[in-house]
Backbone as a chain_set.jsonl record, in Angstrom:
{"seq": "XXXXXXXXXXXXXXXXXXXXXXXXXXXXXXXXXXXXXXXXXXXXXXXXXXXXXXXXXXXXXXXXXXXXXXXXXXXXXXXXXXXXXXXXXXXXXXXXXX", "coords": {"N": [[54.251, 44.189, 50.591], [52.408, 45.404, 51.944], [53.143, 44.123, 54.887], [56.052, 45.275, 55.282], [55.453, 48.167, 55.245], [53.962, 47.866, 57.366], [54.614, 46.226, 59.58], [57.641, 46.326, 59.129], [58.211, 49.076, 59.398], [58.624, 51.024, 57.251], [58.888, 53.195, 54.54], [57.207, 52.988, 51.422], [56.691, 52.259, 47.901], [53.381, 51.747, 45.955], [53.268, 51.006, 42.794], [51.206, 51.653, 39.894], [49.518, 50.601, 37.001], [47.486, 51.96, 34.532], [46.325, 49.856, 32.885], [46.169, 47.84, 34.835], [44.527, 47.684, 36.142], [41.954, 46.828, 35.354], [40.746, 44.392, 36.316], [37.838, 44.447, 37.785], [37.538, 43.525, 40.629], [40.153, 44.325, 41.961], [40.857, 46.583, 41.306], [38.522, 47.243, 43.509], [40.228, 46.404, 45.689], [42.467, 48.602, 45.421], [40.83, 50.841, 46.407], [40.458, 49.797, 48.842], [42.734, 50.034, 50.116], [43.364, 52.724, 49.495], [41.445, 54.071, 50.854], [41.125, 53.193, 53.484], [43.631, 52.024, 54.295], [44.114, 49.418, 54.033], [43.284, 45.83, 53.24], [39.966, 44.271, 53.546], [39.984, 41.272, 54.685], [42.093, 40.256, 53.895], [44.165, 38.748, 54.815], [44.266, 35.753, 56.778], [42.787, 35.342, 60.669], [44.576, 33.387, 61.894], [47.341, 34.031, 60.418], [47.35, 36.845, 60.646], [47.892, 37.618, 62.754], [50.051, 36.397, 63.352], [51.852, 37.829, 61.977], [51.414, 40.792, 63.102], [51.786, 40.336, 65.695], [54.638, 41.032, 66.751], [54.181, 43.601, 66.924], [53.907, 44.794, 69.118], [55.458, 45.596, 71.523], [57.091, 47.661, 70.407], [53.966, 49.375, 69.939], [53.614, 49.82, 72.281], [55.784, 51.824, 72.68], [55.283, 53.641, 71.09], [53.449, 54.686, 72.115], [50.761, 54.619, 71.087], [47.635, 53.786, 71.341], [45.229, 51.817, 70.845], [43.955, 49.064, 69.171], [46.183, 46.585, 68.363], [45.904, 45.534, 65.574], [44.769, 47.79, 64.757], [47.436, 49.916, 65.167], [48.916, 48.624, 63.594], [47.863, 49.218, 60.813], [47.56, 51.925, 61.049], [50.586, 52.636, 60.871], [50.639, 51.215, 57.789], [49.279, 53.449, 56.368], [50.314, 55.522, 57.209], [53.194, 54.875, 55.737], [52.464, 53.638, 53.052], [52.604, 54.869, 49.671], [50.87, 54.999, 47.257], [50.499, 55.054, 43.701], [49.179, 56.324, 40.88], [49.701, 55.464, 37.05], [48.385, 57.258, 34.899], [47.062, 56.525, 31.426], [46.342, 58.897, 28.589], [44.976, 58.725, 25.911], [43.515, 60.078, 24.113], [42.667, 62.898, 22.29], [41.508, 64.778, 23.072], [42.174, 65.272, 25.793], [44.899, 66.839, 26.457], [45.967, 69.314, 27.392], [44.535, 72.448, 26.721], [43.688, 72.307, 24.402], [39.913, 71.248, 23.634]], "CA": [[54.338, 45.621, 50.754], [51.512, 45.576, 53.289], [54.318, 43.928, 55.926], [56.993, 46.291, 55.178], [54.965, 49.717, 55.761], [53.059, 47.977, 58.255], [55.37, 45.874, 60.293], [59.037, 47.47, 59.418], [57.318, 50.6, 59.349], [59.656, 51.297, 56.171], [58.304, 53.381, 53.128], [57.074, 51.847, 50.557], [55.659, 52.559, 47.088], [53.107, 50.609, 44.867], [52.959, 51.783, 41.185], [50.512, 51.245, 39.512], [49.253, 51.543, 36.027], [45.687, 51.575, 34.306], [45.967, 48.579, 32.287], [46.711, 47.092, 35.726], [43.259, 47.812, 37.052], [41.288, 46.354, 34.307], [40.083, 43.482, 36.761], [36.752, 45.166, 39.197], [38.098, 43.419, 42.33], [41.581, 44.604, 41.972], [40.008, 48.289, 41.729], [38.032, 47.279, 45.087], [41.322, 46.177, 46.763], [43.488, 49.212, 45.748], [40.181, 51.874, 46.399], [40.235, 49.781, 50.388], [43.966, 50.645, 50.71], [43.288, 54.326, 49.403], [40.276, 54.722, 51.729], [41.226, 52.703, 54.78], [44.82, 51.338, 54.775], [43.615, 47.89, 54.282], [42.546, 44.888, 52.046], [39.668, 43.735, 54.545], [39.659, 39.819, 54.82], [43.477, 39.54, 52.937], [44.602, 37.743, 56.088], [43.525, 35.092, 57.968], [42.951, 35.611, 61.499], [46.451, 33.054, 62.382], [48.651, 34.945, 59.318], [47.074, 38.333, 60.971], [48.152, 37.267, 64.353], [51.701, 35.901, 63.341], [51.982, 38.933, 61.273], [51.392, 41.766, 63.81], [52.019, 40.011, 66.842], [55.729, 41.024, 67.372], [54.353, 45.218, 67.163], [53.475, 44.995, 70.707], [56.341, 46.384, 72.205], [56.892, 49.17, 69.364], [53.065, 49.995, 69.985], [53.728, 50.77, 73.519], [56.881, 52.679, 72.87], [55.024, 54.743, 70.192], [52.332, 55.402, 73.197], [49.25, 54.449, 70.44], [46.098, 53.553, 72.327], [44.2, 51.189, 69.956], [44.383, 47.638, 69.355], [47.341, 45.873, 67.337], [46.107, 45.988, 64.287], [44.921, 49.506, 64.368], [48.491, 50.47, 64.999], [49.271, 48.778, 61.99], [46.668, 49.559, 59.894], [47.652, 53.51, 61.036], [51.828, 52.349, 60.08], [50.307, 51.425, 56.595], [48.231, 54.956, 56.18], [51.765, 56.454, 56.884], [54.43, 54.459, 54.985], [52.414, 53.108, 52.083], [52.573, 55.441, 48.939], [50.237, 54.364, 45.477], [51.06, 55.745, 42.612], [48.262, 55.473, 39.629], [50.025, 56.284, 36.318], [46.691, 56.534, 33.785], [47.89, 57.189, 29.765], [45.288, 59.505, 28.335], [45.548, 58.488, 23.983], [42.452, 60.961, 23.384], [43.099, 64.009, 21.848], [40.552, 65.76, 24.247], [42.887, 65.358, 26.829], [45.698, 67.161, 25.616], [45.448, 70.476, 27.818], [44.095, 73.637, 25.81], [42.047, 71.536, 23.522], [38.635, 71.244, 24.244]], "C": [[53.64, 46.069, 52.031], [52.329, 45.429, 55.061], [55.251, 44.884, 56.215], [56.493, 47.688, 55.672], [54.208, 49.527, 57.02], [53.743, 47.67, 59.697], [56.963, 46.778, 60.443], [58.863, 48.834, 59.331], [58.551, 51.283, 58.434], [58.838, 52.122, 55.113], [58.363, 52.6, 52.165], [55.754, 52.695, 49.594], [54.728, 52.252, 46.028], [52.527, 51.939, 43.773], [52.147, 51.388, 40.415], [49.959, 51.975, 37.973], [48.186, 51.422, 35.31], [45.224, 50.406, 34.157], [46.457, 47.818, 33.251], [45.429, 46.512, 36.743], [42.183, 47.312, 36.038], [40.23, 45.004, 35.351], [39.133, 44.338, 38.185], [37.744, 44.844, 40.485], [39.786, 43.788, 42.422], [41.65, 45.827, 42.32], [39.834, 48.281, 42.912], [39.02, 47.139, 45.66], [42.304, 47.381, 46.621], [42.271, 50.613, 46.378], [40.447, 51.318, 48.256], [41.72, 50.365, 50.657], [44.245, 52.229, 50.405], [42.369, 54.86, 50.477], [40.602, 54.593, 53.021], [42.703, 52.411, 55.23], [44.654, 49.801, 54.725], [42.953, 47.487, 53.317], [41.366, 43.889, 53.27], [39.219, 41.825, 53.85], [40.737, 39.207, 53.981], [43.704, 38.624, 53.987], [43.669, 36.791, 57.097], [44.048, 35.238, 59.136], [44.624, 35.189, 62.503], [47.13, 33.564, 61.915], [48.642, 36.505, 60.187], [48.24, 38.048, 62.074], [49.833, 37.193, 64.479], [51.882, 36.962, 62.844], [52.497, 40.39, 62.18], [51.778, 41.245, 65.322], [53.965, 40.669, 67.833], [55.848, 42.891, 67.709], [54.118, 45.694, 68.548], [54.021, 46.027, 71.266], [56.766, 47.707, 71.369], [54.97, 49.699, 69.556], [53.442, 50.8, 71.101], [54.777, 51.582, 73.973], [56.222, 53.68, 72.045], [54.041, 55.46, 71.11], [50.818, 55.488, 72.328], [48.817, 53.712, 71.67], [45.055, 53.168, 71.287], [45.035, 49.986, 69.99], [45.947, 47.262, 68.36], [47.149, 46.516, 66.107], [45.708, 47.21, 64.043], [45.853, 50.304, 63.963], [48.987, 49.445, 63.81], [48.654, 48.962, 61.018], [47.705, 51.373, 59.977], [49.181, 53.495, 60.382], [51.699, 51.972, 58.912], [50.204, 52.342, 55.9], [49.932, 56.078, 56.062], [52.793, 56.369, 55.971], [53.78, 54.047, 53.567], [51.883, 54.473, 51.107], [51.784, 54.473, 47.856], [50.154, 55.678, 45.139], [49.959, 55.353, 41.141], [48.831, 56.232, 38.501], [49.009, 55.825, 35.141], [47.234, 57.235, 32.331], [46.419, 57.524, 29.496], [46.098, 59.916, 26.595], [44.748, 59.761, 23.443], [43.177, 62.131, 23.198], [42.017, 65.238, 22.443], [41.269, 66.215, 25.484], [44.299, 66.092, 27.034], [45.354, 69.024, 26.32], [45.316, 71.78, 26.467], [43.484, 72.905, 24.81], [40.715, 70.932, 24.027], [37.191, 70.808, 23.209]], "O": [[54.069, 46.823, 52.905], [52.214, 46.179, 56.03], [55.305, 45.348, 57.354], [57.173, 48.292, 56.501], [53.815, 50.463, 57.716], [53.631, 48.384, 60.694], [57.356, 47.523, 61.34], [59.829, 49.572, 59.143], [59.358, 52.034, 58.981], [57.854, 51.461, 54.782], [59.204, 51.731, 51.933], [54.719, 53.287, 49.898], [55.234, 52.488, 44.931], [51.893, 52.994, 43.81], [52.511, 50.257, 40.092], [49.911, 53.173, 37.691], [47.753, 50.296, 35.556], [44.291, 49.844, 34.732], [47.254, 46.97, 32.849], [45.296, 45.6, 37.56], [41.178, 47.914, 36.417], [39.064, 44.793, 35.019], [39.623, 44.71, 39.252], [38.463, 45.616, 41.119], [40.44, 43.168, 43.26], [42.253, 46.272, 43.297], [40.54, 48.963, 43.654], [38.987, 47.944, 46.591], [43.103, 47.445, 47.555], [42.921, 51.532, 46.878], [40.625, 52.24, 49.051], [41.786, 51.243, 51.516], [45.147, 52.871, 50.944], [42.525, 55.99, 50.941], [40.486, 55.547, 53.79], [43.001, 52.535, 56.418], [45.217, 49.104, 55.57], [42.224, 48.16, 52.59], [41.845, 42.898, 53.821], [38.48, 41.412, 52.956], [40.641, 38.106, 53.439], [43.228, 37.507, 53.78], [42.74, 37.047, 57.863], [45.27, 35.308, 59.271], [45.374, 35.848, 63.224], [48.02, 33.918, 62.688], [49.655, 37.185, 60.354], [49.415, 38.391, 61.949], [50.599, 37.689, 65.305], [52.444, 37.494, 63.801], [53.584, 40.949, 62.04], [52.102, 42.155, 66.085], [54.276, 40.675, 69.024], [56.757, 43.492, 68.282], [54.159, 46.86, 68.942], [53.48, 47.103, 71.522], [56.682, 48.794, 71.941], [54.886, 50.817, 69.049], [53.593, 52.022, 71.099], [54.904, 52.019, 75.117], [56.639, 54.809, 72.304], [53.797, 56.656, 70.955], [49.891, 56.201, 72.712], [49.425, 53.229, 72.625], [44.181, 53.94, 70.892], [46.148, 49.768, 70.469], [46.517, 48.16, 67.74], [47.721, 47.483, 65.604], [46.244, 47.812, 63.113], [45.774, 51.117, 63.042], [49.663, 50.084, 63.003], [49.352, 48.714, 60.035], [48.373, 51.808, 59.039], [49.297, 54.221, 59.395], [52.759, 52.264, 58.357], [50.823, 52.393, 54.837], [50.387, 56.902, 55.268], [53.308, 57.347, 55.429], [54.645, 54.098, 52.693], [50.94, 55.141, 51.529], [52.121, 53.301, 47.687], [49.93, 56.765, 45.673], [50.005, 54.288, 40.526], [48.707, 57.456, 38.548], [48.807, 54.725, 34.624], [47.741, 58.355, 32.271], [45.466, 56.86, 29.903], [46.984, 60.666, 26.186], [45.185, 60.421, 22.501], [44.195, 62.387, 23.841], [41.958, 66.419, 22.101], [41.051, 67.265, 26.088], [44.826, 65.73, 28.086], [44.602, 69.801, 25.733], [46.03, 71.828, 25.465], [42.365, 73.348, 24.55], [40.723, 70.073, 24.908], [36.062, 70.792, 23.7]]}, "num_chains": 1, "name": "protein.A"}
């Protein structure tokens, strides 16, 4: 998904649903792509490299002024949509009851 919004600069939307987030570091990896655009240290530096290496010429047609991966990091921030759908069983939750 990260490729697609980042590289084909395509929309793209991850869905997500509570009982999906149940594992801490899974939380930490979707809170870095809510905060930053990024899972820092998913890629190794050769995957990065092979990865982003062909945005060159689309950077300098878009006229960004930051490194590579910035401009894809910032084509993430744009194209990637999350979606958290959280089920709420309580009967507290249930607007007008209180």
């Amino acid at each position: 998904m990260l490729a697609v919004a980042g590289v084909n600069n395509e929309p793209v939307c991850l869905f997500l649903e509570d009982h999906q987030l149940n594992n801490p570091s899974f939380l930490e990896y979707v809170n870095s792509l809510l905060s930053a655009g990024e899972i820092p240290g998913l890629y190794a530096a050769d995957e990065l490299a092979a990865l982003i290496g062909d945005l060159k010429d689309q950077m300098t047609e878009a006229g960004f002024f930051g490194s590579l991966f910035d401009f894809f990091v910032s084509r993430i921030r744009t194209n990637l949509h999350i979606v958290l759908s959280l089920v709420c069983v309580s009967d507290m939750y249930i607007i007008g009851t209180y």
